[in-house]
N, C-alpha and C positions, 0 to 999 in steps of 0.2 A: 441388540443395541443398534438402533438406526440412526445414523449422524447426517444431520442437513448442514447442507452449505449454501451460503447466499454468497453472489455474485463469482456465481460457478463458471462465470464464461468472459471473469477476468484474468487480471496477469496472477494476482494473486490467489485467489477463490480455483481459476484453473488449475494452479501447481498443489494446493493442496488438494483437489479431487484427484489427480495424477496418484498423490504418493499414498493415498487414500484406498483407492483401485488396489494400487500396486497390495497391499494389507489384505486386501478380497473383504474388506468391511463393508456391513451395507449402509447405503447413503443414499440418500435424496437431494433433488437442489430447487431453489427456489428460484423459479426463472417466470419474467415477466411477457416473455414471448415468445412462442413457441418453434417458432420460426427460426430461430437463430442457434437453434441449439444440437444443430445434428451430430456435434463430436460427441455430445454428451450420451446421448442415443445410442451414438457408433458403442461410448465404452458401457451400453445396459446399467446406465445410471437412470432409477426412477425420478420421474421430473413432477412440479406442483406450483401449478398456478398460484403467485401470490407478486403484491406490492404494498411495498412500506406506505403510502399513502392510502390504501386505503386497508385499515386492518381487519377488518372480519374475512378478507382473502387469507389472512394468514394462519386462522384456523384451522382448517384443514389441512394447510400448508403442515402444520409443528406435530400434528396428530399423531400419539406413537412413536416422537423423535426423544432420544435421549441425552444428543450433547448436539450445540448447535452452532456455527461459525458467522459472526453478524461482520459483515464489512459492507460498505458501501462509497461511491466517490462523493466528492466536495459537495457540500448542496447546502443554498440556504436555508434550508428550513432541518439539517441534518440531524439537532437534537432531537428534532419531532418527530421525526421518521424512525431513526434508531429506537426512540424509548417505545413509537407503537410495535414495534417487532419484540422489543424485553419485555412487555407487559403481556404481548400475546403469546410468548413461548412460557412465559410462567404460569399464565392461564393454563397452557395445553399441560403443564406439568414438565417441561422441559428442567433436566437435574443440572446441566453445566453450561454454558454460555463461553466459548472463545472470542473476542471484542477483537480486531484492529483496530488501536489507537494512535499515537504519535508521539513521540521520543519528546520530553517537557508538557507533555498534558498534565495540567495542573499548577505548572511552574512558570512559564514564560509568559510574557503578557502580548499574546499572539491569541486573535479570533479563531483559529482550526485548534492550538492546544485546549483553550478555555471551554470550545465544545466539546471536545471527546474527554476532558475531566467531566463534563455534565454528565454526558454518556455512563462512563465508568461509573458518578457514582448513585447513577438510576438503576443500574444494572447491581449493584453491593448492596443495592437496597431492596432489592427483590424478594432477596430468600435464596434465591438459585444459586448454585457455585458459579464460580467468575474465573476467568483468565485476561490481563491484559497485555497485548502485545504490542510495544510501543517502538516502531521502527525509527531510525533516524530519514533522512531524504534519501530515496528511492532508487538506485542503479537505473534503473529503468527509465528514470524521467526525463532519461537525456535526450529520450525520443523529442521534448519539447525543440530540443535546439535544432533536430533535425534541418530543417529548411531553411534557416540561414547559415549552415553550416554548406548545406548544395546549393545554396545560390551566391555567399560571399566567403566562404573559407572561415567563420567567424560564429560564434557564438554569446551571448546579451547577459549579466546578473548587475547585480550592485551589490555584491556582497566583500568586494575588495578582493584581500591577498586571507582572507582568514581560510580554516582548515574545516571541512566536515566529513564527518566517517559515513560516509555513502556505505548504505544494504543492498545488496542482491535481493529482489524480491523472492526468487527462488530460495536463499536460506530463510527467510520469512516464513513461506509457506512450509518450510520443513517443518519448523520448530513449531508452526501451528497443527500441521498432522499428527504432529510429540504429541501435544499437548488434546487432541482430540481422542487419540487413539487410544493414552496411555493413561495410569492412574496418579496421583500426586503432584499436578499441576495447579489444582486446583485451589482460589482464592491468592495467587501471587502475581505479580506483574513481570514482565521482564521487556527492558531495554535492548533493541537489537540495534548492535553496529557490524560495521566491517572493521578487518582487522587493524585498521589506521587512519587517521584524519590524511588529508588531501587536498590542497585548492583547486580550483577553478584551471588556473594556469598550467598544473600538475595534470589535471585531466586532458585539457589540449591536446596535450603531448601525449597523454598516451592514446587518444584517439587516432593522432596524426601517424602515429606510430600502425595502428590496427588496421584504420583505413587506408595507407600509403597516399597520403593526401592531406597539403596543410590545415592545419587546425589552430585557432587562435582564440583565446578567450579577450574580451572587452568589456570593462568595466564600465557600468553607468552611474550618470545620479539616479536615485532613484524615481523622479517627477519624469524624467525621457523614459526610462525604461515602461512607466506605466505608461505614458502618453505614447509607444512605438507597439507594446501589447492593446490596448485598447482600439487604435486603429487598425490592427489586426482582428477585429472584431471579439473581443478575450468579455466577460463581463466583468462591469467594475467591484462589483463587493468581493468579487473573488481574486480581483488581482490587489485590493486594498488589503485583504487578509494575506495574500503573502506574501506585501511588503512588510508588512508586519514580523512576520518570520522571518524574513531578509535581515530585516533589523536586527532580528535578535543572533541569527547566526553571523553578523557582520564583529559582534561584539565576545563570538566564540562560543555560542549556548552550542552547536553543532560539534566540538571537539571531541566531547566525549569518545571512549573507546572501551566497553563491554566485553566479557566473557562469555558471556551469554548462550551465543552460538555453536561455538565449540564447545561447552558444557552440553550443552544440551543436544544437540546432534552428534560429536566426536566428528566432524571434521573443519575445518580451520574456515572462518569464513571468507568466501569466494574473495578473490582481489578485485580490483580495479581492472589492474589488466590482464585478469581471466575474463571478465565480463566484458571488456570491449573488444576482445579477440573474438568470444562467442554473439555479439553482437555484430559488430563486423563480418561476421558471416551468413548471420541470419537477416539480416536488416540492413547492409550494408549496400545497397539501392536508393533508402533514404537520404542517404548525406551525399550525393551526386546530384547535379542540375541534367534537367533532362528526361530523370528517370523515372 
């Protein structure tokens, strides 16, 4: 059984080749250039030219793959890119399909859920088994606030005082390792949260707490917040889509709080402030001016 992974030399895509490795499973990753990928090398992972844009790369890519992991980041054209990788792994004969999707795909009337429900159900419609994995907002995204955090002590949403159960990307990629590695995952969806909703203001503090350095969250409309990203050079259909998601976690779609994780891995999911502790140490350069 040969398992591919695509975007092997992300946050995500990397932790599950990690825990993948760690299994001694053999795997492949589908990397678009070659150059960038020496850790994968380092750990004698077979690598295979291919791009969602253009699919007959991806033929060769899926050849002799038996379960295969599709993520990819925000893009306009995301349906179309995803569904040419579904259609080419079912061509190759690919038996199981692991999806990252989005915690409300399907449900919210937000442009990122509404496409990764497309996604999902081009992928159910295949033939192939299915997995979806639908995280809530990212632990890891806090990287966005990074530099105005080192330049004014201060970090930008419009999302008010409301709560969302922020994921460790690293439990994410567990539960998709579960789910690639093992048997009876197949055709189910699952919700990943962390183990409690949180605000904004709630994070501050424990950043401020991590980094030994004030942290403050500030609330926007949301017309300045796009108008202060866009002059940052952000593009606009992407920051349109998530005010969209703004919107909808303003009014609480984000509270949710899941089992999920601890079912499925047996350990508790990562907190808050175990991730900005370990952040704070790895990355903790970023939120200083200067650095």
């Amino acid at each position: 059984m040969t398992i591919l992974i695509t975007g092997a030399t992300g946050n995500i895509g990397g932790e599950v080749v990690n825990h993948l490795v760690q299994q001694k499973l053999p795997l492949r990753a589908l990397v678009r250039d070659r150059h960038k990928v020496s850790q994968l090398e380092a750990q004698g992972i077979e690598l295979a030219l291919g791009d969602f844009s253009q699919p007959d790369t991806l033929d060769a890519a899926l050849q002799g793959i038996d379960k295969a992991f599709l993520v990819m980041p925000n893009h306009p054209h995301q349906v179309a890119l995803e569904s040419n990788f579904i259609d080419a792994a079912q061509k190759a004969g690919v038996r199981h399909v692991v999806k990252l999707s989005v915690m409300g795909a399907g449900e919210l009337p937000s442009t990122f859920q509404t496409w990764h429900r497309q996604i999902e159900e081009h992928l159910e419609t295949s033939g192939m088994n299915w997995t979806h994995l639908r995280p809530n907002m990212l632990m890891q995204n806090m990287r966005w606030f990074a530099q105005t955090i080192a330049q004014s002590g201060a970090f930008y949403n419009c999302v008010g005082n409301t709560k969302i159960s922020h994921v460790d990307t690293r439990d994410v990629a567990e539960v998709a390792a579960i789910c690639l590695a093992k048997i009876g995952h197949e055709n189910k969806h699952y919700v990943l949260t962390g183990g409690k909703a949180i605000t904004f203001d709630e994070i501050a503090a424990i950043f401020a707490k991590a980094l030994g350095r004030s942290v403050s969250y500030v609330d926007l409309p949301p017309a300045d917040l796009k108008a202060a990203r866009l002059a940052n050079g952000e593009p606009e259909w992407y920051l349109d889509a998530e005010l969209e998601l703004f919107a909808c976690w303003k009014q609480g779609a984000g509270t949710a709080v899941t089992q999920a994780i601890p079912e499925l891995t047996h350990d508790p999911a990562t907190t808050y402030e175990a991730f900005a502790q370990y952040y704070a140490q790895t990355r903790a350069q970023d939120f200083f001016s200067g650095s």
